[in-house]
MILO-850163 format. One record per residue: residue in three letters; x, y, z of N, C-alpha, C in turn. Coordinates in steps of 0.001 Angstrom, whole numbers, padded with zeros to 6 digits, always signed. Atoms other than C-alpha are relative to their C-alpha. Layout:
// residues N
ALAXYZXYZXYZ...
This chain:
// residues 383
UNK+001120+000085-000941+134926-168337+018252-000191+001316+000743UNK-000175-001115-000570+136210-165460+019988-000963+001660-001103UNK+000534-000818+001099+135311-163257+017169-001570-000057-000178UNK+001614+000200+000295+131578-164589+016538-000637+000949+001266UNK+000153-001060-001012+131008-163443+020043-000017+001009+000025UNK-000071-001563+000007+131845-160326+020049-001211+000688-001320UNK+000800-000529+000706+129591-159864+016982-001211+000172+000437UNK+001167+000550-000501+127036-161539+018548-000717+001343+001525UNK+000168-000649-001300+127137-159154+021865+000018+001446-000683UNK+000531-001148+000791+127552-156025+019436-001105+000178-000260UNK+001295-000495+000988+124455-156893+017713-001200+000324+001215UNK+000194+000148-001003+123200-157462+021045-000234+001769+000544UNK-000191-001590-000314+123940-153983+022502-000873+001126-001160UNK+000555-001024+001302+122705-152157+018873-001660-000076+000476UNK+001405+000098+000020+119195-153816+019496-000675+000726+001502UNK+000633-000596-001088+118898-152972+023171+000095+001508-000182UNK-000327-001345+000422+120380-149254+022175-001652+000634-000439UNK+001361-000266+000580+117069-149152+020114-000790+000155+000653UNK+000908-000305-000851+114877-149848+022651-000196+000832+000989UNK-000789-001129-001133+116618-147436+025006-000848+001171-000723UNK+000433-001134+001022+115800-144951+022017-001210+000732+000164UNK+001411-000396-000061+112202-145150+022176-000297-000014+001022UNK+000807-000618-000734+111534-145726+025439+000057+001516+000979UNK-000169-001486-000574+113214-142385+026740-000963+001026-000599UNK+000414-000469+001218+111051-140602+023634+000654+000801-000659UNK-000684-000362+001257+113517-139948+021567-000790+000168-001200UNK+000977+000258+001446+111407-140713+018688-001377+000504+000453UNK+001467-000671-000096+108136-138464+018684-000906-001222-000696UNK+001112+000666+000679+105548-141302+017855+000685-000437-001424UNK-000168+000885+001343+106251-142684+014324+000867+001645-001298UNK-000635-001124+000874+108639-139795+012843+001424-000913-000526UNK-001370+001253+000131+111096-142486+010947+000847+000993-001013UNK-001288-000286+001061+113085-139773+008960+000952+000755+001393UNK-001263+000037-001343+114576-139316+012734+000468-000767+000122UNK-000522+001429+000076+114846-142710+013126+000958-000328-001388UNK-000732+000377+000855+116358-143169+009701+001380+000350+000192UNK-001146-001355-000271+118977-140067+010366+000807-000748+001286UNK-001067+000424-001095+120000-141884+013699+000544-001472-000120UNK-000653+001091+000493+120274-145351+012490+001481-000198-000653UNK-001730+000045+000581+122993-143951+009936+000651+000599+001126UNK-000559-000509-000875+124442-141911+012513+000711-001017+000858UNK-000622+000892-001294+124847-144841+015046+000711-001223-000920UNK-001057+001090+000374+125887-147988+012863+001027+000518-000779UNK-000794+000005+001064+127807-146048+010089+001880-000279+001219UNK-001635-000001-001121+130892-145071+013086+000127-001215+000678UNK+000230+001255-001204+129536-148137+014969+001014-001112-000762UNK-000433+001248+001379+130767-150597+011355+001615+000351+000140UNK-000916-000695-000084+133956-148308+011405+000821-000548+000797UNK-000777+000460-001131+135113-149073+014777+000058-001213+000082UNK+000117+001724-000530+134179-152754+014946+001220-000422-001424UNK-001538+000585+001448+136543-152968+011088+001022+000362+000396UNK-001700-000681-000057+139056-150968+012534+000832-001633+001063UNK-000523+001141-001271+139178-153823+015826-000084-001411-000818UNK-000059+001153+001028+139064-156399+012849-000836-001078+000092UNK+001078+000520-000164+135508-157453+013709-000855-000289-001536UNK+001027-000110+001300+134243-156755+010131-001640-000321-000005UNK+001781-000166+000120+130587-156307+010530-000384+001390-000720UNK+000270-000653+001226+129051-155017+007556-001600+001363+000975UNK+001077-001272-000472+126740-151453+008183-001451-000054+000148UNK+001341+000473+000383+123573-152690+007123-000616-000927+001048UNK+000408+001087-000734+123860-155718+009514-000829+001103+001709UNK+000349-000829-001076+124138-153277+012419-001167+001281-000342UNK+001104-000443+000095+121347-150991+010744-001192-000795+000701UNK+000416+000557-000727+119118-153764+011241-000510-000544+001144UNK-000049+000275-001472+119805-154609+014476-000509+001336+000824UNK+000785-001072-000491+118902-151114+015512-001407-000029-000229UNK+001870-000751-000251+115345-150760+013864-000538-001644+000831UNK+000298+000355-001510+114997-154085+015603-000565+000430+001030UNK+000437-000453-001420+114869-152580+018557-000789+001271-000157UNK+000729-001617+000091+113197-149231+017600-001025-000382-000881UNK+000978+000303+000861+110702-151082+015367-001075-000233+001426UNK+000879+000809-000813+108578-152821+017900-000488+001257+000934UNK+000707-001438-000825+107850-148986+019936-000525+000948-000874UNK-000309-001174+000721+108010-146926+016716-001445+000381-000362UNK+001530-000584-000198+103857-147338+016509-000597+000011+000868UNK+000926-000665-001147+103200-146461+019921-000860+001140-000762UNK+000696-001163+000275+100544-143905+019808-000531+000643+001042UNK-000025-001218-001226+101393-141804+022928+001218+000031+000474UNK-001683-000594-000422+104135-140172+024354+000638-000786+001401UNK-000530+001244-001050+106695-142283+026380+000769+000896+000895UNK-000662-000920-000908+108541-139489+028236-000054+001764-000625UNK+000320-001382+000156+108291-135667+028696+001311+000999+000628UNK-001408-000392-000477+111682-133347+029667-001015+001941+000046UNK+000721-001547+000207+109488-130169+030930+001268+000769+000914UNK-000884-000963-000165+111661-127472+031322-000429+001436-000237UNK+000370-001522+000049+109702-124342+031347+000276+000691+001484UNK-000039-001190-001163+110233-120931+033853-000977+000062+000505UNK+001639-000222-000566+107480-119990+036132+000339+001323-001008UNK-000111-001455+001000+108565-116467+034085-000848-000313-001254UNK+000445+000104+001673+107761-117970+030626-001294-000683+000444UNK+001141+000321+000184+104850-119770+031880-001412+000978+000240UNK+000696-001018-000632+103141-116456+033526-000242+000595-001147UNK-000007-000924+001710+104022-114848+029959-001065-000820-000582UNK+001089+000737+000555+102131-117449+028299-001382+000196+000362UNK+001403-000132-000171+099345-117405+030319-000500+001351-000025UNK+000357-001801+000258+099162-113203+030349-000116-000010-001785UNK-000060-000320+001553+099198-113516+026760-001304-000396-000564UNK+001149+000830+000203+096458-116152+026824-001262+001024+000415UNK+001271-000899-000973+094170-113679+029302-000275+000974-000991UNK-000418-001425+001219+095053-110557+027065-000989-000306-001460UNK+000595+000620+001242+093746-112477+023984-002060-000117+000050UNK+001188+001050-000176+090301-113698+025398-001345+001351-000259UNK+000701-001060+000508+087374-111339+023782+000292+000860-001211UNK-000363-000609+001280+089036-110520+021126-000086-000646-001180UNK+000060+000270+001329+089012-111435+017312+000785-001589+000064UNK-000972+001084-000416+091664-113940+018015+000594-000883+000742UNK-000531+000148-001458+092068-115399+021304+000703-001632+000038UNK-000890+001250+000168+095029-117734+021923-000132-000582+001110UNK+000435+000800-000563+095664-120437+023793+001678-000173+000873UNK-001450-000362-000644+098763-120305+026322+000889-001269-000241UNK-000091+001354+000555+099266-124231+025709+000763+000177-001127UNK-000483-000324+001397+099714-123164+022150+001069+000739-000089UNK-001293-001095-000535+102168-120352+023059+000886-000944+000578UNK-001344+000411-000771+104425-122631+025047+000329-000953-000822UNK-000672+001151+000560+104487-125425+022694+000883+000558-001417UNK-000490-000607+001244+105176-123457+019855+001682+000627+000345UNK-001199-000642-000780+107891-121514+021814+001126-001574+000172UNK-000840+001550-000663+109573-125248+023103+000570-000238-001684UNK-000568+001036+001061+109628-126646+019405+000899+000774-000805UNK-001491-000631+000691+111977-123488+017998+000747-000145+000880UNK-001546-000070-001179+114262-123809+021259+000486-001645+000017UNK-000405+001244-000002+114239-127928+021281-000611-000438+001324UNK+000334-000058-000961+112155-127756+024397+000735+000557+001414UNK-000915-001050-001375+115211-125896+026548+000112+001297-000051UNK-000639-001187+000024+116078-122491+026878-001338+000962-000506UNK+001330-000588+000515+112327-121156+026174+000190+001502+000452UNK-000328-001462-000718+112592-117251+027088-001733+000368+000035UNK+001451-001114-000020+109258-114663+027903+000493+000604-001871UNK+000225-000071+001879+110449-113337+024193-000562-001115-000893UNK+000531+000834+000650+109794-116525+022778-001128-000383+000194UNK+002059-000077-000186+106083-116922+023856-000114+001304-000355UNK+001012-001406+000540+105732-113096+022705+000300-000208-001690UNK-000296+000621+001365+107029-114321+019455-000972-001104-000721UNK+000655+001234+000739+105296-117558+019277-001646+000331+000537UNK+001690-000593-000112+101652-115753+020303+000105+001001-001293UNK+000086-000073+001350+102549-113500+017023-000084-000795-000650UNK+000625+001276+001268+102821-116519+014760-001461-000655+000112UNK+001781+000227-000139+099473-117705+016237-001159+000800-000568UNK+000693-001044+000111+098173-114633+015127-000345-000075-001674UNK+000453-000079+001779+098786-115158+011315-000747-001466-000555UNK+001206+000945+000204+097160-117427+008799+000508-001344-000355UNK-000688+001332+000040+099890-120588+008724-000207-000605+000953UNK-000097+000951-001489+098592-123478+011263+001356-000362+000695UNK-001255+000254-000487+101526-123907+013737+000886-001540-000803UNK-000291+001076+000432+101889-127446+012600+000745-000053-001666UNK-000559-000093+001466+102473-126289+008806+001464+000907-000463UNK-001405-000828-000230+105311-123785+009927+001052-000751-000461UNK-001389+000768+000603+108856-124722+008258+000714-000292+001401UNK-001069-000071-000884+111505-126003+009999-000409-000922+001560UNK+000636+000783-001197+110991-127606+013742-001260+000306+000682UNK+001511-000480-000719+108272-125357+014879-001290-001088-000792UNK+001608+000755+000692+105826-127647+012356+000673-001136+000161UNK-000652+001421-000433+108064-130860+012912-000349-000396+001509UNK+000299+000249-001078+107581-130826+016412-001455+000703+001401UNK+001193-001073-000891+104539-128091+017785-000964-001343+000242UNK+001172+000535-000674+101759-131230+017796+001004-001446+001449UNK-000279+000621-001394+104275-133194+020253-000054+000817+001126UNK+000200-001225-001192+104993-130014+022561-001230-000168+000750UNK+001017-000162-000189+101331-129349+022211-000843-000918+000736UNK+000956+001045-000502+100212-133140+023720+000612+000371+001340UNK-001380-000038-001141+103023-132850+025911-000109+000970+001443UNK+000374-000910-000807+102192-129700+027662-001111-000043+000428UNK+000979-000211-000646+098969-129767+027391-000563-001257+000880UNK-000119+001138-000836+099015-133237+029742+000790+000828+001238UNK-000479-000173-001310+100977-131487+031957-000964+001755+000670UNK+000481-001167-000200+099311-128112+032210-001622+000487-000106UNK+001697+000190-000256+095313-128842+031286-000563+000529+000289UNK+001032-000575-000689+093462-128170+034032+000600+000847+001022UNK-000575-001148-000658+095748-125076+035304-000674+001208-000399UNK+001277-001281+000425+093908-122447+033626-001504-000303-001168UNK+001172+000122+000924+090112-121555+031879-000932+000349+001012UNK+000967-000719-001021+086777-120791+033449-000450-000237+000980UNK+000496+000175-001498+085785-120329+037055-000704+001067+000237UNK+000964-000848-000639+083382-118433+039052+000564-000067+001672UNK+000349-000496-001684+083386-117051+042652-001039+000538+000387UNK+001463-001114-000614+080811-116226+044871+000258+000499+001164UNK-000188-001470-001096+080987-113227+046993-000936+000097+000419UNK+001093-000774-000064+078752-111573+049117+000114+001091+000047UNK+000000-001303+000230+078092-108317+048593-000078+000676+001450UNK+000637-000711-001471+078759-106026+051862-000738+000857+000471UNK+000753-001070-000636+076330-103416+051586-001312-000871-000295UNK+001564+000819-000041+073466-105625+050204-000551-001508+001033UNK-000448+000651-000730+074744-108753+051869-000486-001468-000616UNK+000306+001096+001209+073278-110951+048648+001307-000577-000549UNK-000539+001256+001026+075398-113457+047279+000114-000227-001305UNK-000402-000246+001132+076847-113599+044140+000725-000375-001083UNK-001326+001159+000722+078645-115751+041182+000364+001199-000745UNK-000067-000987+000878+080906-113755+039593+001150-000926-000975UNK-000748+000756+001100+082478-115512+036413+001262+000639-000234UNK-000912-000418+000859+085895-115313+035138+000852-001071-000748UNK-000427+000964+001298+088569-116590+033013+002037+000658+000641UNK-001739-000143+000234+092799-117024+033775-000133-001324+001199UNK-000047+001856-000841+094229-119797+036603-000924+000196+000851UNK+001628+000554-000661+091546-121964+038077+000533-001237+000769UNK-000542+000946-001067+094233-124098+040084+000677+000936+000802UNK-000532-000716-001118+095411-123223+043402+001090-000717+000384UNK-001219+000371-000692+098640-123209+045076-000192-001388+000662UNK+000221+001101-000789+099029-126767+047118+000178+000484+001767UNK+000440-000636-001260+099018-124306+050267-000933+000739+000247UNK+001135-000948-000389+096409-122751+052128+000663+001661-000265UNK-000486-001303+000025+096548-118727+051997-000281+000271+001233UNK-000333-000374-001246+098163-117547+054781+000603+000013+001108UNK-001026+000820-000667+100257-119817+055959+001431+000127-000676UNK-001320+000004+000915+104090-119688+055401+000669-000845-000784UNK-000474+001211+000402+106020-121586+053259+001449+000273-000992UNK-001481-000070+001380+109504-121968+050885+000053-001267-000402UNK-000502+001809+001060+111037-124598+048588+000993+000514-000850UNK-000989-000077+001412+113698-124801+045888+000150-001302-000643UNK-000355+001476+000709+114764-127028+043432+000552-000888+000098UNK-000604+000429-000699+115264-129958+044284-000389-001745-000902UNK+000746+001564+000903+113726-132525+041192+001349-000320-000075UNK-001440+000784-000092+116467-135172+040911+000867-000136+001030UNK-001077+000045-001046+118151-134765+043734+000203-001666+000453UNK+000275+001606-000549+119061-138212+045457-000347-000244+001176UNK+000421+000761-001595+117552-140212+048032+000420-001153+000008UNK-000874+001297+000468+118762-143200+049031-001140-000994+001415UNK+000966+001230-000906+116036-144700+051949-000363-001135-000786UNK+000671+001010+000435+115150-147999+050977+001066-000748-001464UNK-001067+000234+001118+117575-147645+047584+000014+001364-000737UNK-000541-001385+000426+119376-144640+045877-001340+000005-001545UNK+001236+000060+001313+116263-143251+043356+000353+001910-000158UNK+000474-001671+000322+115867-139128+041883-001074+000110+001221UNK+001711-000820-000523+113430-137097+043819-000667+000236-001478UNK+000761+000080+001382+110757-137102+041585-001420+000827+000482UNK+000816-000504-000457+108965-134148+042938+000912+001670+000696UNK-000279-001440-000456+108971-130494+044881-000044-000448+001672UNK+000075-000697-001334+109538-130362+048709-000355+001571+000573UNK-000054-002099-000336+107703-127182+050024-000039-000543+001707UNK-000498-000221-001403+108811-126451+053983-001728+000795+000529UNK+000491-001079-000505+106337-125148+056072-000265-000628+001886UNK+000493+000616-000343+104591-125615+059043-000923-001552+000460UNK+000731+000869-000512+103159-128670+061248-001383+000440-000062UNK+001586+000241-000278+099266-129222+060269-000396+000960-000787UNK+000316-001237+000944+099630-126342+057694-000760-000898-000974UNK+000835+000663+000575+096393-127080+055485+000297-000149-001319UNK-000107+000057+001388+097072-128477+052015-001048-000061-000735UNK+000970-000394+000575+094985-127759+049557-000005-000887-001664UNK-000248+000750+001167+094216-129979+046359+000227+001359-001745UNK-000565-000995+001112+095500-128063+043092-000560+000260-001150UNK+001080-000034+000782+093166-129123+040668-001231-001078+000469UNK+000844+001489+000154+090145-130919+040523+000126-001383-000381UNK-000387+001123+000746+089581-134497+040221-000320-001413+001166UNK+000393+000899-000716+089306-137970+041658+000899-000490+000976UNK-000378-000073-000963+090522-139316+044966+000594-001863-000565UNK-000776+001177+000456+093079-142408+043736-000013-000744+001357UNK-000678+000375-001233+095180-142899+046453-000280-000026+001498UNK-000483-000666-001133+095427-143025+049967+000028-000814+001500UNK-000871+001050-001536+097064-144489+053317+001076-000076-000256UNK-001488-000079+000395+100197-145572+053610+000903-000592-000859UNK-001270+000448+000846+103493-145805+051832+001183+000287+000647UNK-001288+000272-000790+106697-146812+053219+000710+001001+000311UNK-001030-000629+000521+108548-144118+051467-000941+001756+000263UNK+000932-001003+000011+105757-141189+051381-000792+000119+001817UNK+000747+000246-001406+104089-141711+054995-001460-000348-000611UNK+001768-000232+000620+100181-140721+054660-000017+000833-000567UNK-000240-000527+001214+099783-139784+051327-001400+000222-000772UNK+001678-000284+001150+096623-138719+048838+000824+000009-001873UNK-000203+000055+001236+096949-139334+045234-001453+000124-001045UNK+001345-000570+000215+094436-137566+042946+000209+000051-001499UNK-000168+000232+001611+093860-138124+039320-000926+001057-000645UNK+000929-001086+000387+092506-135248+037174-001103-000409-000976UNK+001195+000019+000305+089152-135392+035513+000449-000400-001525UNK-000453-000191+001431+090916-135701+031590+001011-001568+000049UNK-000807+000892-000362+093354-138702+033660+001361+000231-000301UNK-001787-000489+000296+096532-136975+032215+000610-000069+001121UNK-000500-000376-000877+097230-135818+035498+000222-000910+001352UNK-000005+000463-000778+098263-137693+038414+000633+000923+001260UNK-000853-000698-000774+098825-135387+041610+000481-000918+001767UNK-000723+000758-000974+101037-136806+044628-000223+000866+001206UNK-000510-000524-001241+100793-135400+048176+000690-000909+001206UNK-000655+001322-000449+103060-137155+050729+000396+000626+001421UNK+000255-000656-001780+104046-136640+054672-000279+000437+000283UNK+000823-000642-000796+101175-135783+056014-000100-000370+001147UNK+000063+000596-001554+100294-135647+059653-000121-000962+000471UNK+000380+001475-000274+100688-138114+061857-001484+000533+001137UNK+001841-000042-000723+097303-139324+063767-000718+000760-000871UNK+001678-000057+000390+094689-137355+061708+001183+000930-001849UNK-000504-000392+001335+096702-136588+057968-000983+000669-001226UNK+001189-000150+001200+093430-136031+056073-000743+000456+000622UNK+000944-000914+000158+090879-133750+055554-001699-001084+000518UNK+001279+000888-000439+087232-135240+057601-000721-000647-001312UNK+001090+000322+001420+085343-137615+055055+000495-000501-001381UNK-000904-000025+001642+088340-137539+052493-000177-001546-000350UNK+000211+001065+000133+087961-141007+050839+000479-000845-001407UNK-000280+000579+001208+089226-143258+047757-001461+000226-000812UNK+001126-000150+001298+086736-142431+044451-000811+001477+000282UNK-000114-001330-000154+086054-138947+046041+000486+000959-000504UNK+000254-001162+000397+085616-136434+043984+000285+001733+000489UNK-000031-001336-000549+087070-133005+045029+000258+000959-001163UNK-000674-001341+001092+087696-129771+043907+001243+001048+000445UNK-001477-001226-000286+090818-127034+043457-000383+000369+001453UNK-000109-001152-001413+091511-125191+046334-000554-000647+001416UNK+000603+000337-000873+089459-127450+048606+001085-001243+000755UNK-001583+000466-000932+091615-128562+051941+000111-001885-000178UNK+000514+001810+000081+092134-132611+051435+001225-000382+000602UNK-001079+000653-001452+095090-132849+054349+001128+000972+000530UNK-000921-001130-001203+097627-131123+056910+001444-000936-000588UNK-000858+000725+000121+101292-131322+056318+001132-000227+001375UNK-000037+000609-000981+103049-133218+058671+001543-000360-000601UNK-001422+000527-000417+106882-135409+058866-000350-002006-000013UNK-000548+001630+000181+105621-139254+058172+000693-000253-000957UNK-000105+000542+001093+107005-141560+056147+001389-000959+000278UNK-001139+000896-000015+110544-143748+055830-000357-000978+000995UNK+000355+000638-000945+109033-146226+057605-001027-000871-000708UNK+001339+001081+000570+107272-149776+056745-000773-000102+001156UNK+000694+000035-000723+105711-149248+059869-001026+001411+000080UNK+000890-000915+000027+102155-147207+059908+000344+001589+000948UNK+000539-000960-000499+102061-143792+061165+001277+000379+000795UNK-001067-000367-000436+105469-142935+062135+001085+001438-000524UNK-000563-001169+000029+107493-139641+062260+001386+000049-000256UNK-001379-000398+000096+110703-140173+060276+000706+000368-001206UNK-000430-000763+000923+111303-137723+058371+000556+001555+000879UNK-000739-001221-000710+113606-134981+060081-000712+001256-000308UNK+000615-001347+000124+111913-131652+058281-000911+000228-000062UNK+001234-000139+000106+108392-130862+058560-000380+000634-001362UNK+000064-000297+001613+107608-130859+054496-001114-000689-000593UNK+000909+000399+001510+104718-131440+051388+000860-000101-000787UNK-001069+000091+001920+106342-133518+048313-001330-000297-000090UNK+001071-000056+000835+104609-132784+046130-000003-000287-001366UNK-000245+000934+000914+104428-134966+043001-001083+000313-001329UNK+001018+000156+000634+102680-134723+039661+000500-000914-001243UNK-000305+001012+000975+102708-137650+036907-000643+000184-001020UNK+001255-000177+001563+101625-137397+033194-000248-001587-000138UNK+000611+000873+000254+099852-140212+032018-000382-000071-001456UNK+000638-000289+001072+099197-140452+028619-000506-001823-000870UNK+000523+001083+000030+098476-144577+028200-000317-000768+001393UNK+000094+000992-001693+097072-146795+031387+001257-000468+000460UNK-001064+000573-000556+099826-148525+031328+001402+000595+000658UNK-001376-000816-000726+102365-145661+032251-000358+000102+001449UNK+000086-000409-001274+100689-145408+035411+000519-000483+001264UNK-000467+000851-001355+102059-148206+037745+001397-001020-001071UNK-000553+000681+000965+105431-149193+035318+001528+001115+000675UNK-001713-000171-000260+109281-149026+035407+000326+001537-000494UNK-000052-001000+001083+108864-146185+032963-001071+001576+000459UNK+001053-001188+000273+106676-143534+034788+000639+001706-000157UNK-000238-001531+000150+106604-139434+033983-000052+000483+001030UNK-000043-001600-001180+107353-137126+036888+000582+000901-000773UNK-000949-000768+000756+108117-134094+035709+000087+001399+001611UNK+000187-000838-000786+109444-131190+037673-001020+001028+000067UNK+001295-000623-000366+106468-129287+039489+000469+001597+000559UNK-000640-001178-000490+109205-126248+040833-000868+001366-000732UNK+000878-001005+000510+107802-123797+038152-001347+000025+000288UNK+001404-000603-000245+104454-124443+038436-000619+000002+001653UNK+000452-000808-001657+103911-124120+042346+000818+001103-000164UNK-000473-001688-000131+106024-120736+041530-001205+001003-000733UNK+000690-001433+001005+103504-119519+038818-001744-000624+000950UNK+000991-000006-000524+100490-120969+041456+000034+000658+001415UNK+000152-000241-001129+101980-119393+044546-001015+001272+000507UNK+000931-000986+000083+099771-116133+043936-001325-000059+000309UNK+001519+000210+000111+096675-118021+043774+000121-001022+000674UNK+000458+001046-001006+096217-119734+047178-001580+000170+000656UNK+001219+000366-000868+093008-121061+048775-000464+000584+001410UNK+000367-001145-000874+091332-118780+050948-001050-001062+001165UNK+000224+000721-000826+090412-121407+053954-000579+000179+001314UNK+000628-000316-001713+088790-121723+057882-000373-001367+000566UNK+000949+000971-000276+087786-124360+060042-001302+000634+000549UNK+001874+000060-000296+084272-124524+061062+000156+000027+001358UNK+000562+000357-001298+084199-124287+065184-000791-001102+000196UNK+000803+000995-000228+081271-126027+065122-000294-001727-000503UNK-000453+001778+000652+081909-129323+062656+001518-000139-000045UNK-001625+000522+000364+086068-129037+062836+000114-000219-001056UNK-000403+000221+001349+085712-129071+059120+000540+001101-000640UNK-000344-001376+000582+087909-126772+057136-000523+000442-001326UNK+000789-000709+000792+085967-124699+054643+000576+000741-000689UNK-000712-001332+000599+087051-122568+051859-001103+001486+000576UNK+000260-001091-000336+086020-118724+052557-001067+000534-001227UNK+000693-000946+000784+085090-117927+048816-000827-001982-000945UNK+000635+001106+000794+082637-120914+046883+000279-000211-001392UNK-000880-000092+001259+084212-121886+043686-000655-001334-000644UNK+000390-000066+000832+083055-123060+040546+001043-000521-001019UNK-000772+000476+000967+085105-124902+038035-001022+000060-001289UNK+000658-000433+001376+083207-123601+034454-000071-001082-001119UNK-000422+001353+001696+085067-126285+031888-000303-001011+001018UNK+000657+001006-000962+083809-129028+034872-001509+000301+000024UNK+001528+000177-000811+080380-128512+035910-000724+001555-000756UNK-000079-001389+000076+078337-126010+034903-000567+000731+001341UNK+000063-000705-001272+077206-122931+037249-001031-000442+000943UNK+001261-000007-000583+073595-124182+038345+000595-001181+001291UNK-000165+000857-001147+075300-127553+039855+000844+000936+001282UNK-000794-000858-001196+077899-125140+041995-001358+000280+001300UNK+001070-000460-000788+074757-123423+043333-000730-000600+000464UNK+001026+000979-001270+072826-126159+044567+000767-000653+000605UNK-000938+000392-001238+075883-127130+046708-000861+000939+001098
């Protein structure tokens, strides 16, 4: 009896193992000569050990019992987790490589550069050589995808992968200036990043890494996000365009804005904001904003099921961003944060040039901006 059991709770364990498998994304979408490769891998030693303890369960049984569990995810058709691990270094490379390119015969795509780069390293250890490497291969006449070896095994996961997390960070924008000797007004088009820092320019600020760390208010969880330090009432600034999700309170976050990008990949988090007035005049759920434009002050709420309370010891923006790549990842046991450290390092350059208004208390950007791959230029101008 004793014996059946134990088989029974083996087979048990093999099947949940499976499901473990896929939902971390182990398994890129429906690639079963991974799945095949780890099946033997896991029951052959698995059969081994259970004959040695004089269980005798045959290899096959415990095959089984694995795709079991790895059958029933194995035709998802979107990615169930993302392990981003790029430099702000290698991502700056990428995108200088991308800028460099644009007018020319060939012009790459920085997206393309980083994924390509990720799928020869395994997605770790990416260097600035390896995006100057993997923008040469772009260059010749083998599609990345057809490349030997992992670079064509894995470049169209990278490629969803990144480009969900990275999107609507660079491509075309306009500014309008006025000219100081004529004193005319002026769009002037360009092309590299078209998201802004999540701080105003001008204001101070630091942070370090700090994704995973633990918290334990409420119950021990990862940070699943960036803490940047700065100033009380220092103006935050939204990072990309996009729609106005979220917002009021959360136990754990205080007064918070949650902003979904225009493509829905993107989910961005802002969280202890001021207490009494946290938001930007007007800001509103299904509101529509754009980059750079101020949508709240950062402030010290939050740990608290009670509204509008100040307990959070350091005056800090977490700052949160979620991939999304089915509805259902969005509110589930299973969601994507990925660390945001690099990319507020490779956006700290390009902050939002801000003011309030004296006369309406509304804060205003300085220069009028233009999102190109959004809208085109004529709507900007009849703002």
């Amino acid at each position: 009896m004793g014996a059946i059991l134990m088989r029974a709770a083996c087979f048990i364990l093999i099947i949940i193992l499976g499901h473990v498998l896929r939902r971390i994304g182990f398994f890129k979408k429906d690639d079963f000569y991974v799945l095949s490769k780890t099946v033997l891998k896991i029951t052959l030693p698995a059969a081994i050990i259970s004959n040695m303890n004089g269980m005798k369960i045959e290899p096959s049984l415990l095959g089984l019992c694995l795709l079991l569990g790895l059958l029933p995810h194995a035709s998802a058709d979107y990615i169930h987790w993302v392990d981003f691990r790029l430099s702000a270094p290698v991502l700056r490379s990428a995108l200088e490589l991308d800028m460099a390119s644009q007018g020319g015969e060939q012009p790459l795509d920085w997206i393309d550069i980083l994924a390509l780069a990720a799928a020869w390293r395994g997605g770790t250890g990416v260097t600035v050589a390896d995006t100057q490497r993997a923008a040469q291969a772009l260059r010749g006449d083998t599609p990345p995808e057809r490349l030997p070896g992992m670079a064509g095994r894995y470049f169209s996961y990278y490629r969803e992968a990144y480009g969900a997390a990275l999107g609507g960070l660079a491509g075309h924008f306009a500014i309008r200036r006025t000219d100081p000797q004529t004193g005319e007004a002026e769009w002037i088009p360009a092309y590299g990043l078209k998201a802004f820092s999540p701080i105003a320019a001008g204001y101070p600020w630091s942070h370090y890494p700090d994704f995973g760390a633990q918290r334990s208010y409420g119950y021990a969880r990862p940070h699943l996000g960036n803490d940047i330090l700065g100033a009380l009432g220092t103006p935050i600034c939204a990072v990309e365009g996009g729609t106005v999700e979220a917002l009021g309170w959360n136990r754990y976050g205080g007064w918070r804005i949650g902003i979904r990008s225009d493509d829905r990949k993107r989910y961005y988090y802002y969280a202890h904001l001021r207490k009494d007035t946290p938001y930007a005049e007007g800001l509103a759920v299904g509101q529509r904003v754009q980059a750079g434009e101020v949508i709240g002050f950062m402030g010290r709420t939050g740990y608290s099921a009670q509204e509008n309370v100040n307990n959070i010891e350091t005056v800090h923006l977490h700052f949160g961003l979620q991939l999304i790549f089915d509805e259902s990842q969005k509110e589930c046991d299973s969601e994507i944060w990925i660390d945001v450290y690099p990319i507020i390092e490779l956006l700290a350059s390009h902050c939002s040039s801000v003011a309030r208004d004296p006369q309406t208390g509304r804060w205003e950007r300085l220069y009028p901006y233009c999102d190109l791959d959004a809208e085109p230029l004529r709507s900007a101008a009849a703002r």
